[in-house]
Every structure is written in structure tokens, then in C-alpha cells.
N, C-alpha and C positions, 0 to 999 in steps of 0.2 A: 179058244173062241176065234172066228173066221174074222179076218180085219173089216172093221168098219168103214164104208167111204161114202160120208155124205155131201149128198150133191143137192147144193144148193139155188143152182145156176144163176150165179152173183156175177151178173156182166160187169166185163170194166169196161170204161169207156176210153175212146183216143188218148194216145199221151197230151196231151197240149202241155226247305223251308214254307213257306207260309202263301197260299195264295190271295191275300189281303197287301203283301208288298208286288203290288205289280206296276208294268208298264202297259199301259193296254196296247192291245194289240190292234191291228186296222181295223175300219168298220167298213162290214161291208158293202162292196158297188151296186148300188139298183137292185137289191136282191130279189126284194118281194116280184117286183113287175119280170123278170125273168123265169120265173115259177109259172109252169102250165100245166095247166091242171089234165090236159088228153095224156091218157096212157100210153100216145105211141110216142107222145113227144118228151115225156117227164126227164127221160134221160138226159138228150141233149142240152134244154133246157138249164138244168140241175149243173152240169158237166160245165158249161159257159160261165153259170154264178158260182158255182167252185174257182173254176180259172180265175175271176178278176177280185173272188176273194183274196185265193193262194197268191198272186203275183203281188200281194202287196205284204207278205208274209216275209221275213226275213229266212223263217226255216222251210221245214217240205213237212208236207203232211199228205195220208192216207185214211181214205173213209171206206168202212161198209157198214151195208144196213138190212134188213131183213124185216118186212112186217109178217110178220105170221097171221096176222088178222086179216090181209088181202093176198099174201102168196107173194107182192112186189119185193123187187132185190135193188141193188143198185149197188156199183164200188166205183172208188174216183184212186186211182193211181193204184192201181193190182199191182204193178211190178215193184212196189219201193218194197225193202225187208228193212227194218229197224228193230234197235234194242229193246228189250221188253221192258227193263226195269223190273217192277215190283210186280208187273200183270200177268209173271209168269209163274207169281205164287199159286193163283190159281188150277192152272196146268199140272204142279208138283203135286196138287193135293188130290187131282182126278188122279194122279198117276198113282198117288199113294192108295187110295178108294178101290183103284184096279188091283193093285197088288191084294189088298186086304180080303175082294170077293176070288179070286183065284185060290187063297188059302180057306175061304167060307168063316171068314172071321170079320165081328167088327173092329171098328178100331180101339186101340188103347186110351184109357183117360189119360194118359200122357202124351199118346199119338191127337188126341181128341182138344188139350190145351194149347198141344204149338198149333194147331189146324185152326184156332179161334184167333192167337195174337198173329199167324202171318195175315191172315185173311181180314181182320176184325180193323187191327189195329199196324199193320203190315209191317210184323214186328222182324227184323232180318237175320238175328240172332235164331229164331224160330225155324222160319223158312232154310237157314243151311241144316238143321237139323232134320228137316223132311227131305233135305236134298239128297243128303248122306242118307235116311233110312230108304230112298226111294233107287238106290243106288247112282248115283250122282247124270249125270250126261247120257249112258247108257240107258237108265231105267227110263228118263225121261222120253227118246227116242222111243223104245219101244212100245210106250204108250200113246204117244201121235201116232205110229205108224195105225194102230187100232184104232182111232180116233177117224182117223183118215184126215190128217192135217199134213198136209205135201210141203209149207212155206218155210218151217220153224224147223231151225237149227239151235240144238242148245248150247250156253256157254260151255269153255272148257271149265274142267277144274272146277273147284269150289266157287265158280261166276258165275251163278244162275241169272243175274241179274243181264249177263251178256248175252243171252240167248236173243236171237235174233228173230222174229217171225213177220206177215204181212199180215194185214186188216181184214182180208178174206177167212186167213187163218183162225185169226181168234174169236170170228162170227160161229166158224166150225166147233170150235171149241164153247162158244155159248149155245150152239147146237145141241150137243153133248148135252147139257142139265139142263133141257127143256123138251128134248123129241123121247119119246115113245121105244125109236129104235137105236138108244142109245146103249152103248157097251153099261153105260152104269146103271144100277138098279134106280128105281124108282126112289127107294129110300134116298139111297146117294146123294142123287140130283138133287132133290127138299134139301138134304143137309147142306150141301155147298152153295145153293140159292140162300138161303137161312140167314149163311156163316155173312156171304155178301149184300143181305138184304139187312145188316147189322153194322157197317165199317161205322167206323168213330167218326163225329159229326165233323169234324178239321179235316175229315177226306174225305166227303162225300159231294165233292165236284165233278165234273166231270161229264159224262153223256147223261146225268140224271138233272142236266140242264133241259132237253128235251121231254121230260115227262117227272112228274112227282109220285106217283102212285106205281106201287109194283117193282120199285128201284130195287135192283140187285146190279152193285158193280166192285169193278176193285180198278185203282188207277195204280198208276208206276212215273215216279220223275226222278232225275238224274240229270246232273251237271258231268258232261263226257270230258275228260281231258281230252281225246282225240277229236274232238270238235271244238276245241281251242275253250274247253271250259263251258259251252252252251248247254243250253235245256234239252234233254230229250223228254215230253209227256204223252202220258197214254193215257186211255180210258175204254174199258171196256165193259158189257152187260147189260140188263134187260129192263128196258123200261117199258111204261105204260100210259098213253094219253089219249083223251077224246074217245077209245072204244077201239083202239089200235094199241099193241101187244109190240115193241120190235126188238129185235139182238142186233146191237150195234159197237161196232169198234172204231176207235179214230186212234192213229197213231202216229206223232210227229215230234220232231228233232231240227237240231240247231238253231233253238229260240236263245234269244238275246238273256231271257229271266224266263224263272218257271210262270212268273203271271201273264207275259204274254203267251206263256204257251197252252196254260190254264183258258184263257179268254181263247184261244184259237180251238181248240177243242171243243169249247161249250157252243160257240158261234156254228160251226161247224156241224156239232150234232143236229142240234135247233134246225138248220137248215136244211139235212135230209129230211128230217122225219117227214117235220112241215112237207116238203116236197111229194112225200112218197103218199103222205093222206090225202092231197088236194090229186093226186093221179087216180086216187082209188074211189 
């Protein structure tokens, strides 16, 4: 099959444990009254109350978002690439889904219960074993390149969790099991929306701050030694509020605790979406 490259046209704009133990994170500056609602200005707008968010953030963070209900895109920092963590379980398991219809087979009830604890319960013991059946870093590769995901480098070796991608990336990748013209079957997509529209109630933070209804996500946190011990968290997938559908990803690192990085992500989502509805 011919690779996939879905265009999304996701502007970016100018550079300018337990989530219950947190430190909260800043709240933000004058958010609501910098939110405007004209279409031509939603960006800039959005882009400024991100900035006087972020600057009071001790890490960095990356947003996209996608309403498919209005066609509106929007991304705040395209250039940053950070570790996935666990959000790359998702990714392992389109890859596996690819391999599976290439052979014109479903998957095994054995391929079928690790697919439920990495995704469900983001179980890691699971997820290396789809690494290794997806043939590790290689396999992975070759199913973004189909995918048409440009940003995401996978870890080496048995590090899936090191894979590195952008927020633009993984919009593409919730692309993937929600478009029509996606490499996966229809089946597919239902199954891994399903698998994500089920994680265990102690994960289900994250961009499903921004909507209750229709939640399908999978998040990823990590204490980096290489970041002196700090939080790297993600949150990716699809939610649904007020009559507005969106695929959204936030990705950020070198939080002090995972609860400020928890609060920054949820603060965050809230903020686009909000944004991209009062533009529509």
C-alpha cells in the first residue's frame, strides 16, 4: 500500500505515581479575556495566552488540536520533539494492526490481551512484548512512514518509551482511527478507539479535561534522569463537548512532579478547545 500523508494544515504559530500528590501548577494569566472569538484572530489571541501561561511553567510544553466539527486546527510550539513515554503504546499497536492486515489476519487472543493491558491499564511488561512482535524500532518506522508521521523517531533498543515525537505528530496519529482515508480498516480504528475509550479510572486524566463525552485517550509520564529527575507528561486523543468532536495532543517535560505536569496539560487542553469553539 502507497504511503499515507495526511495533511492536516495544523499552523504553528511564532516561537515566542499518582496525580492526587501534586504541586499545582500556575494558573493562568487573564486567559478567558484574551480569547477572541473572530476567526482570523483566534490564533494570535490563543498563542499570547499560551505564552503568559507557559512562562510561568517551570517545563516546556507542546499543543495541537484539531476540531473536526468546524475544519479549525491550531499548534503552539511545532518545533519542540519530546519523549513519548507510554503514548507511544498506542503507535506500537496501529503498527501491530498494520502488520496484522498486510498478513489478512486478525489479531491473536494473546496479541488481543497484551493490546488491552498496554492500552487499558498501560501495562509495560505488555507493551515490550508488542515491541518485539512489531519488530522493535524498525517495525515502528515503517509504519509512521505510512502513517505519514514526519516528527517521531523511535527509541533505540528495547526503549519504546524513548521514542521521541511532536504534538502535530500525534494529532496525525489520532488522524489514523478517526479518517476514512486511513491505512487501518474501519474495524481497526473502533478497536483501538474502544481499547482507549476504556483506560483504568487512575488514568484517565489528561486532554479528557476538555470534554467528558466520547473520551478516547492514552497518557505517558516519566521521571527523565536526563532532565535531572523531572516529569516528562503527555496526553493524547479524542474528545467531545458542546457538539464539537476534537484530536488533541499536549506534550510536555521537565515538570518539577508529575501533578504539576498533570495540571499543565489539563489547563492547557481546556484552553484550546475552549478557544477553537468561541472561533467557530
Amino acid at each position: 500500500m502507497a504511503a499515507l500523508l495526511f495533511s492536516l494544515s495544523l499552523s504553528s504559530p511564532s516561537p515566542a505515581s499518582s496525580p492526587a500528590a501534586v504541586l499545582l501548577a500556575p494558573r493562568p494569566v487573564a486567559v478567558a479575556s484574551a480569547l477572541a472569538p473572530s476567526r482570523k484572530s483566534y490564533k494570535k489571541s490563543l498563542t499570547r495566552a499560551l505564552d503568559r501561561y507557559v512562562n510561568h511553567l517551570s517545563g516546556r510544553l507542546s499543543v495541537s488540536v484539531r476540531d473536526l466539527s468546524s475544519g479549525l486546527s491550531y499548534t503552539y510550539h511545532r518545533g519542540l520533539r519530546m519523549a513519548t513515554a507510554s503514548i507511544v503504546k498506542v503507535d506500537i499497536l496501529v503498527t501491530l494492526l498494520l502488520r496484522a492486515q498486510r498478513r489478512h489476519r486478525g489479531l491473536t487472543a494473546g496479541e488481543k490481551r497484551l493490546a488491552a493491558r498496554a492500552i487499558k491499564v498501560s501495562d509495560n511488561a505488555a507493551a515490550s512484548a508488542l515491541w518485539r512482535a512489531i519488530g522493535g524500532a524498525s517495525g515502528l518506522a515503517a509504519a509512521n512512514r505510512k502513517l505519514g508521521l514526519r516528527d517521531t523517531a523511535p527509541g533505540p533498543g528495547g526503549a519504546w518509551g524513548a521514542t521521541t515525537t511532536s504534538a502535530t505528530d500525534q494529532v496525525r496519529l489520532m488522524t489514523a482511527l478517526t479518517s476514512a482515508k486511513s491505512p487501518l480498516s474501519a474495524k481497526n480504528r473502533r478497536y483501538v478507539l474502544r481499547l482507549m475509550s476504556d483506560v483504568t479510572r487512575a488514568q484517565s486524566w489528561g486532554v479528557s479535561a476538555a470534554g467528558r463525552k466520547g473520551v478516547a485517550l492514552k497518557n505517558g509520564w516519566l521521571p527523565r534522569p536526563r532532565d535531572g529527575g523531572r516529569w516528562t507528561v503527555n496526553s493524547v486523543g479524542r474528545v467531545r463537548s458542546r457538539g464539537h468532536t476534537y484530536l488533541i495532543a499536549v506534550i510536555s517535560d521537565r515538570h518539577r512532579s508529575m501533578g504539576v505536569g498533570v495540571k499543565a496539560v489539563e489547563t492547557v487542553a481546556k484552553l484550546v478547545t475552549k478557544a477553537l469553539a468561541k472561533a467557530s
